[in-house]
N, C-alpha and C positions, 0 to 999 in steps of 0.2 A: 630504452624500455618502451612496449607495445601501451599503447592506450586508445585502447578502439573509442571510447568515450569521446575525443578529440577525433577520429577520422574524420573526413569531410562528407562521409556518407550520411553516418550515425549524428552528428554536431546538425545538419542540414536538417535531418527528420524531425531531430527533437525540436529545431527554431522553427517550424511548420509547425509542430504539435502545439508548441509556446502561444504561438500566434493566435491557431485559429481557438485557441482555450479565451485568449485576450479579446479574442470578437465576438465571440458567440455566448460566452459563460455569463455575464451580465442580464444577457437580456431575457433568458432562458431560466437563470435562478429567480429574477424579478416576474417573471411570470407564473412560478411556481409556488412563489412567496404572495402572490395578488388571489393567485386561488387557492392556495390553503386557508387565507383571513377571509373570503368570501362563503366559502363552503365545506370547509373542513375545520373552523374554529382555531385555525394558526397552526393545524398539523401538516407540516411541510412532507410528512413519511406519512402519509394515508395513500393505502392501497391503491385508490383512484389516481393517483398522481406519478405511481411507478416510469408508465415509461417514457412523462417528462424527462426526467433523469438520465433516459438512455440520448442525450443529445448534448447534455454535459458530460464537458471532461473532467472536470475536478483535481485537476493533477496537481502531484505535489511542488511545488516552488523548488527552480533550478537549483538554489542553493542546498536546499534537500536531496534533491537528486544527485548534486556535490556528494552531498555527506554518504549515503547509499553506498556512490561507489566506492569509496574512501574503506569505510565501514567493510567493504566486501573484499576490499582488495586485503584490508591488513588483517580481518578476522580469517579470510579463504574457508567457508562454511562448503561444506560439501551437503549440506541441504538448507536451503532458507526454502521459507513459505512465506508469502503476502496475500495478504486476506483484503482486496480489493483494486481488481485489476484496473479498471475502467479504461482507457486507452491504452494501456501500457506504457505509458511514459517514466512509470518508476522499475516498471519491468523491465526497459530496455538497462537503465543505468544497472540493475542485477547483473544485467545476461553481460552486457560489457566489460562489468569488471571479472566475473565469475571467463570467461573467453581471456581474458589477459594472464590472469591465475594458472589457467588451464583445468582446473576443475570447478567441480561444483556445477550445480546447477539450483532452481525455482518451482517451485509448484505455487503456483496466485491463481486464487479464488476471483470468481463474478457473477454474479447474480444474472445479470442483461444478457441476454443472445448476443445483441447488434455489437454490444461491448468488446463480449469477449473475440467475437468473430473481427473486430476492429482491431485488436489487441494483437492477435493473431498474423492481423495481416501485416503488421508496423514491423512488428518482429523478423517475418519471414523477409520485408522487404530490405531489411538490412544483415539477415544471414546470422540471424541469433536465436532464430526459435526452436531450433534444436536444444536450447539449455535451458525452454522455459516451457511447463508443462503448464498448462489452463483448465482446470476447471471449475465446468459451466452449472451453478446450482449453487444452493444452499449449502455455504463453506461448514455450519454443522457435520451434515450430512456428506458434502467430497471428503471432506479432510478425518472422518469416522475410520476407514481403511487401513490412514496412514500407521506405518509400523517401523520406520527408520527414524534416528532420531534429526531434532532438530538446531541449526548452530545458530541461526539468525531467523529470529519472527517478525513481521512489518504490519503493522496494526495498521490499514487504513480504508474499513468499511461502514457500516453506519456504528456511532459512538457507543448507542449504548450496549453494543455486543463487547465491545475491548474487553472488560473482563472476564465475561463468559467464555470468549473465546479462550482467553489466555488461560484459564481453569479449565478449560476441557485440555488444553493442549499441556499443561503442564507434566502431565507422565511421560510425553514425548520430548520435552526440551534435553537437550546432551547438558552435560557439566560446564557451565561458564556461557553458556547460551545468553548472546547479547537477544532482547526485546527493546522493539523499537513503534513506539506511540505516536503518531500523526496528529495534526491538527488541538492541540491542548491547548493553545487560548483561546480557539476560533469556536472551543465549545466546550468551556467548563467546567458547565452546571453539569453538562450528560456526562463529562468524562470524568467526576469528583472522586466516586469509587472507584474506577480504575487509577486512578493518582494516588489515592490515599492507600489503598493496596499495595504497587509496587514500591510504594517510598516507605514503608514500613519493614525494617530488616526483619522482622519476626515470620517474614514472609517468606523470606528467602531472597529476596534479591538489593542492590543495592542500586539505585536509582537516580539520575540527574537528569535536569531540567535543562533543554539547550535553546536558546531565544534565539532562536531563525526559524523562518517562514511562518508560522502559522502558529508555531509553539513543537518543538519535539522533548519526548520522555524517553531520554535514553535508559534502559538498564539490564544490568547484568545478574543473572543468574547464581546465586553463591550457593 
């Protein structure tokens, strides 16, 4: 069985991605976090501070990036959307397992120019971006168009949008549509309503907590 995920091309990009996330993300959040407490009263997301961020990769933990393709391989969504590209490092585990399937493809939102053009380029240079469309803006506003439905949603842009998004997007989810939450220990406070919403069957969906990487909210659609 094909697993582009393990090629030597695709395994080599991501441990370059891995890496220079491991050299550069420290030093780069620590300075962002010294001048939000300096000049912005500890707001890390002040407008002034945007295109620090375009230099962090922020990517999800290879384990996640496991689960992803895992996730894509056995759900075979003929549309997911992720709502924050940043390098494409959770992009590529889409596009490889959605290439092993043979269908399906990605629409992932980005805010950053430098990003999405980054993203773009990681893709191309492994022969997958043909299965993964980017757009560059306010996932509000790209994703307003969308009119096909959705099998898999990948929550991982600034926290306190998770719900919002997930409520604007909800006329588009298809029937049994897995949603997939990012980062839920590594924040919270921001992410409490979005928690307390999906894990509430009244809602509609049925929700588990998975303890890797960062914290993931799996759920599903009912």
């Amino acid at each position: 069985m094909t697993n582009t995920l393990a090629s030597e091309k695709v395994a080599s990009l991501l441990a370059r991605l891995f890496a220079a996330s491991d050299e550069k993300d420290p030093a780069l959040l620590a300075r962002i976090k010294s001048e939000a407490d300096a000049k912005h009263g500890g707001n890390r997301y002040a407008p002034e501070l945007m295109p620090l961020f375009d230099g962090v990769f922020m990517p999800v933990p290879p384990e996640v990036g496991q689960l992803v393709y895992l996730l894509v391989r056995t759900k075979r969504p003929k549309l997911a959307v992720e709502i924050g590209t940043s390098y494409g490092i959770s992009a590529i585990h889409f596009a490889a397992a959605m290439k092993d399937n043979g269908e399906g493809r990605l629409i992932s939102t980005e805010m950053s120019e430098p990003k999405a053009k980054a993203a773009r380029g990681n893709l191309e240079s492994v022969g997958l971006s043909h299965l993964v469309e980017i757009r560059r803006g306010d996932a509000f506003e790209t994703l307003k168009p969308l009119d096909e439905k959705i099998d898999l949603l990948f929550l991982d842009g600034w926290k306190d949008f998770y719900l919002p998004f997930l409520k604007m997007l909800e006329p588009k989810l298809a029937p049994d549509a897995l949603v997939v939450g990012d980062d839920t220990k590594l924040f919270p406070e921001r992410l409490a309503d979005y928690l307390a919403y999906v894990r509430d069957p009244r809602n509609g969906y049925h929700s588990v907590d998975l303890p890797m990487g960062d914290g993931v909210e799996l759920s599903l659609r009912t």
